[in-house]
Every structure is written in structure tokens, then in C-alpha cells.
Backbone as CSV, one residue per row, in Angstrom:
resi,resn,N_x,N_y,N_z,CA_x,CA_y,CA_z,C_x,C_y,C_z
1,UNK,18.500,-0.097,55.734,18.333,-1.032,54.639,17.720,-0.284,53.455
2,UNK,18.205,-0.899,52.345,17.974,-0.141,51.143,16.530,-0.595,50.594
3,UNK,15.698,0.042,49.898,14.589,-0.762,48.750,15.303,-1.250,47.678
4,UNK,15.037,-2.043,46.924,15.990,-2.966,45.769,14.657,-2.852,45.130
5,UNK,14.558,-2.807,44.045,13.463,-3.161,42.821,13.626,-4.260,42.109
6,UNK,13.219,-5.361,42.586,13.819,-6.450,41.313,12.239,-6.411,40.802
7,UNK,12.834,-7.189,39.440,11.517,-7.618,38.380,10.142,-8.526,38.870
8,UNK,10.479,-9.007,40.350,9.472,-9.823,40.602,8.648,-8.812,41.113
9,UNK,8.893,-7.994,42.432,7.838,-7.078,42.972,8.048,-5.602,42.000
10,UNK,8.104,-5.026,41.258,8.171,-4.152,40.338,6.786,-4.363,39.584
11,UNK,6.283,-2.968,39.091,5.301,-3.177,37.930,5.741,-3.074,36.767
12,UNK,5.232,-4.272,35.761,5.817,-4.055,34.399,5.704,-2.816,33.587
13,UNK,6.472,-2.292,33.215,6.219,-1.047,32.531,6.378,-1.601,30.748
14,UNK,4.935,-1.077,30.037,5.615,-1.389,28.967,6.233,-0.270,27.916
15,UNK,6.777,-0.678,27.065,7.592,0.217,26.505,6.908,1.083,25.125
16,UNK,7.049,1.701,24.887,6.396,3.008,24.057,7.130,1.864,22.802
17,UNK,6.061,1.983,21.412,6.246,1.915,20.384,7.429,2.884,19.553
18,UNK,8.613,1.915,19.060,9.667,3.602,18.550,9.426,4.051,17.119
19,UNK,8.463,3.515,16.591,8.021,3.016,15.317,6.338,2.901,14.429
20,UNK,6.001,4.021,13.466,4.501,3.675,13.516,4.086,2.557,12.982
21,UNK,3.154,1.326,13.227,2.992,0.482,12.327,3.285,0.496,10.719
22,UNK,4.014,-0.451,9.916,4.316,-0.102,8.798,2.531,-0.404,7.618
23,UNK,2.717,-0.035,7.040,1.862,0.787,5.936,2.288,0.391,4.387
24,UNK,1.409,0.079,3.423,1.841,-0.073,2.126,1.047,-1.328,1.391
25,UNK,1.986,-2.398,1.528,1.127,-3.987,1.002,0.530,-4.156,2.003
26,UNK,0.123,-4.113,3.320,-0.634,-4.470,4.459,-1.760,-3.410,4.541
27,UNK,-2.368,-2.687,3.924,-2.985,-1.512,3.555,-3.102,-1.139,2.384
28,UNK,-3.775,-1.906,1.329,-4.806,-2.792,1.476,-4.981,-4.101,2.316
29,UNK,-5.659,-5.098,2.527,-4.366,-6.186,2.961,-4.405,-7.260,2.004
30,UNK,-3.469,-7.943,1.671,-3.826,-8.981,0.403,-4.696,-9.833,0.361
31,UNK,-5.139,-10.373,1.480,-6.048,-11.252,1.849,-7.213,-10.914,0.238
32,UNK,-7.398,-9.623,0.826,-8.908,-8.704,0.107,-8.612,-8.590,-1.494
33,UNK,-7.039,-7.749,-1.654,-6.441,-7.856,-2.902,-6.766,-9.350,-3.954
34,UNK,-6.195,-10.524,-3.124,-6.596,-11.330,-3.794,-7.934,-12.410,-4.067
35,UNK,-8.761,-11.464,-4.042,-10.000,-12.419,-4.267,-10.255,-11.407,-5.503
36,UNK,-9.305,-10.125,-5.889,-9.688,-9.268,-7.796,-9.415,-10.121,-8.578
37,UNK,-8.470,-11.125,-8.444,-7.224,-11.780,-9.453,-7.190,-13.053,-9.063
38,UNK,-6.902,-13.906,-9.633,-6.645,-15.443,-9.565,-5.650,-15.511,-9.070
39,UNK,-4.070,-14.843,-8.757,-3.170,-15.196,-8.373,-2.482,-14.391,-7.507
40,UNK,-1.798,-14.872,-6.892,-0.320,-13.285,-5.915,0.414,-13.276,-7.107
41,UNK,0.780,-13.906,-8.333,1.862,-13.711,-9.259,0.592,-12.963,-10.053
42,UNK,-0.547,-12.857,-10.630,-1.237,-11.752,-11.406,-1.633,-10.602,-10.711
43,UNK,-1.615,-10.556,-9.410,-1.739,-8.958,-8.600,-0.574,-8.436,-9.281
44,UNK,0.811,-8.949,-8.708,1.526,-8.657,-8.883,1.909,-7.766,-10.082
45,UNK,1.999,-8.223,-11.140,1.666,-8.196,-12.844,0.615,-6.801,-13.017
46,UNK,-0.848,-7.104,-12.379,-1.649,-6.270,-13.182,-1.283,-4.961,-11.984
47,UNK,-0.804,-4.862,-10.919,-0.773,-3.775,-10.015,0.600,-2.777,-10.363
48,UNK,1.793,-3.691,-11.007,2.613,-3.300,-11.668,2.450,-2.098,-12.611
49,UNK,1.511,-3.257,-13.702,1.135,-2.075,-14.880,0.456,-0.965,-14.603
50,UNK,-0.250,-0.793,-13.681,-1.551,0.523,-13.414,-0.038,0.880,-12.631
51,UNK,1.044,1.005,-11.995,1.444,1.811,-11.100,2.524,2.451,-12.554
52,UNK,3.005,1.849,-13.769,3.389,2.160,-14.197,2.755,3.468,-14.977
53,UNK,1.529,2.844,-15.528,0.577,3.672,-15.850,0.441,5.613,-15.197
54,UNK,0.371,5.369,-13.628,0.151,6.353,-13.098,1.379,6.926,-13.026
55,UNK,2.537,6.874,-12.794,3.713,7.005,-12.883,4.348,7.679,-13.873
56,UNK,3.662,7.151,-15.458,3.830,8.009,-16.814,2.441,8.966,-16.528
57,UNK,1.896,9.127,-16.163,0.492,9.950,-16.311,1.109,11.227,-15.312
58,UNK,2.204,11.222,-14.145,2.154,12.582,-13.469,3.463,12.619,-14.531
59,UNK,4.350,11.516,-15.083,5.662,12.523,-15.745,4.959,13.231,-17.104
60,UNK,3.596,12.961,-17.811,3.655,13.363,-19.312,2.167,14.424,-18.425
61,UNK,2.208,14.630,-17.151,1.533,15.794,-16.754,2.539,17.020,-16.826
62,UNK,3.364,17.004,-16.949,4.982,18.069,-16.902,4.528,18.288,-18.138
63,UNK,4.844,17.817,-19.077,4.887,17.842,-20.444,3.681,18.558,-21.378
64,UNK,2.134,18.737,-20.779,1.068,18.478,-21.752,0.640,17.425,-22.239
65,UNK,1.177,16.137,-21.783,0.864,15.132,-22.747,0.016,14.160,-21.871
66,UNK,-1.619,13.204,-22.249,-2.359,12.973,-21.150,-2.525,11.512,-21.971
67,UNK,-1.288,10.591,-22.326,-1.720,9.700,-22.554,-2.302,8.337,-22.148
68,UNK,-2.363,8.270,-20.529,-2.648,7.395,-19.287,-3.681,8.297,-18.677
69,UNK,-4.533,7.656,-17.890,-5.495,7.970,-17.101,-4.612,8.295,-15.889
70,UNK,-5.407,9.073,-15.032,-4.850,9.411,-14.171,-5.106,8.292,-12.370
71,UNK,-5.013,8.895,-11.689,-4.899,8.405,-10.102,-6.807,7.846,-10.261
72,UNK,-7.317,7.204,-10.175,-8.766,6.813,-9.596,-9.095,7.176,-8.452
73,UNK,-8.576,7.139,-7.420,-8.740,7.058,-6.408,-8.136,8.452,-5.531
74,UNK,-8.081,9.027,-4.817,-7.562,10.615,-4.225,-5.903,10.349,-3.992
75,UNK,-5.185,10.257,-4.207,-3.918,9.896,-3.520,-3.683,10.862,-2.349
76,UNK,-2.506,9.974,-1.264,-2.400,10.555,-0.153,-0.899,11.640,-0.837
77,UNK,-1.070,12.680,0.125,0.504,12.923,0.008,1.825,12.129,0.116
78,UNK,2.663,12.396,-1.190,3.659,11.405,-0.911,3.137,9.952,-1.425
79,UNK,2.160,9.683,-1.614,2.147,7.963,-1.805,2.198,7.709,-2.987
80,UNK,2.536,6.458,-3.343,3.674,5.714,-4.308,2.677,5.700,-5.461
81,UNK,3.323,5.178,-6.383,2.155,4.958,-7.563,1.424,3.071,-7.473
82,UNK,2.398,2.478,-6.845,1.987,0.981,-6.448,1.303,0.908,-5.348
83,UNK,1.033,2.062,-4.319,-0.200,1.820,-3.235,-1.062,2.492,-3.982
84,UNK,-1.370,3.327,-4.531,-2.423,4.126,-5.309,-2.980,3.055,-6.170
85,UNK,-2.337,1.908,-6.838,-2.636,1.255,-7.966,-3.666,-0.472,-6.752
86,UNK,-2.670,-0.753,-5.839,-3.378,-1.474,-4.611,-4.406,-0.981,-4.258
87,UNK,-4.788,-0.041,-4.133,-6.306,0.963,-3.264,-6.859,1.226,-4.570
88,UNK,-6.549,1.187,-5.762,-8.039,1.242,-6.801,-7.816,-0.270,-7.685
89,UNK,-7.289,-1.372,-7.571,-7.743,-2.641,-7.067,-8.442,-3.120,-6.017
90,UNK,-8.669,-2.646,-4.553,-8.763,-3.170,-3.776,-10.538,-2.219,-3.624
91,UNK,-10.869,-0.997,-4.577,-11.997,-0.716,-4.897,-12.529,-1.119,-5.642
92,UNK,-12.360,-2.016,-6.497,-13.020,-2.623,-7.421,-12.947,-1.494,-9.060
93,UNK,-12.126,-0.606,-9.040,-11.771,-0.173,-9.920,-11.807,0.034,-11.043
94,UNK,-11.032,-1.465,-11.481,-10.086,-1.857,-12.347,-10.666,-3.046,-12.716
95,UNK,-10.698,-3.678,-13.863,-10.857,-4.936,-14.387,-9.665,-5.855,-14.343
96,UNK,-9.721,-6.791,-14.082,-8.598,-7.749,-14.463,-8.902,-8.982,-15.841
97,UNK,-8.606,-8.956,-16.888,-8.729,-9.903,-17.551,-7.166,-10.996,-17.819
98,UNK,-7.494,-12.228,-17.825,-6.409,-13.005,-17.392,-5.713,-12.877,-18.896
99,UNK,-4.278,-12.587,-19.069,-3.484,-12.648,-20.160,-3.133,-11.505,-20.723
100,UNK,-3.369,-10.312,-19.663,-3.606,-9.027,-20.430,-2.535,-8.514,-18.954
């Protein structure tokens, strides 16, 4: 007679993650983000502009030209100018004034 493995007497094996947790808007997490700003539509807005900001600040770094402030905060390798702009919101940074 053979051994059979069914799922009832078997130990569950669980399965390896194929994937690292994702990273980005959940890191900061918004929860925290939004207690800078009155709204998810003014994060939105003012996190925009600072990523734009940083964004012209490494292209007019090519150039000589330093008309934007730079990164606040250390950036990671590779990371975006809209998580850089989330993580120096989410330090208290940055001011938010409503209409601006």
C-alpha cells in the first residue's frame, strides 16, 4: 500500500512571498500625510508642485542653473521626485498655505 498525502493529514506549507511589499504612497502612509493639509485633493496639488520643483532643480543642475531648491530630505537611490516630495511633507518640511 502506497502513502497518499492529501491536504487533510499534510502540513500546510506556506508559500514564499514572489514579490517585495510595494513602497511609494504607502511610505509615507497617508493617514500621517494628511493631517499637513486639509485635503487628499490639496496633498495631492501641493506634493505635485514640490515634486515638480525637485524635478526642475536636478534638470537646471545639468545646466548651472539653481533656480528651485533642492531635495530636503537625503533621497534614496533611484527615488522619484513625488516620494522625495511625500517624505519632506510627511517631515514637516514644507508649509502648506491653502490657495497657493
Amino acid at each position: 500500500m502506497t502513502n497518499v498525502t492529501t491536504p487533510a493529514n499534510s502540513e500546510a506549507v506556506k508559500p514564499e512571498p514572489v514579490f517585495d511589499p510595494p513602497t511609494g504612497i504607502t511610505a509615507p502612509p497617508i493617514d500621517e500625510l494628511l493631517d499637513k493639509v486639509s485635503s487628499k485633493y490639496a496633498l495631492v496639488i501641493f506634493a505635485a508642485k514640490r515634486a515638480r520643483q525637485i524635478n526642475s532643480y536636478y534638470q537646471e543642475q545639468d545646466e548651472g542653473v539653481f533656480e528651485f531648491v533642492g531635495p530636503l530630505v537625503t533621497p534614496e537611490p533611484g527615488e522619484k521626485p513625488l516620494s522625495i516630495a511625500l517624505r519632506e511633507i510627511e517631515a514637516g518640511l514644507l508649509d502648506h498655505e491653502e490657495g497657493n
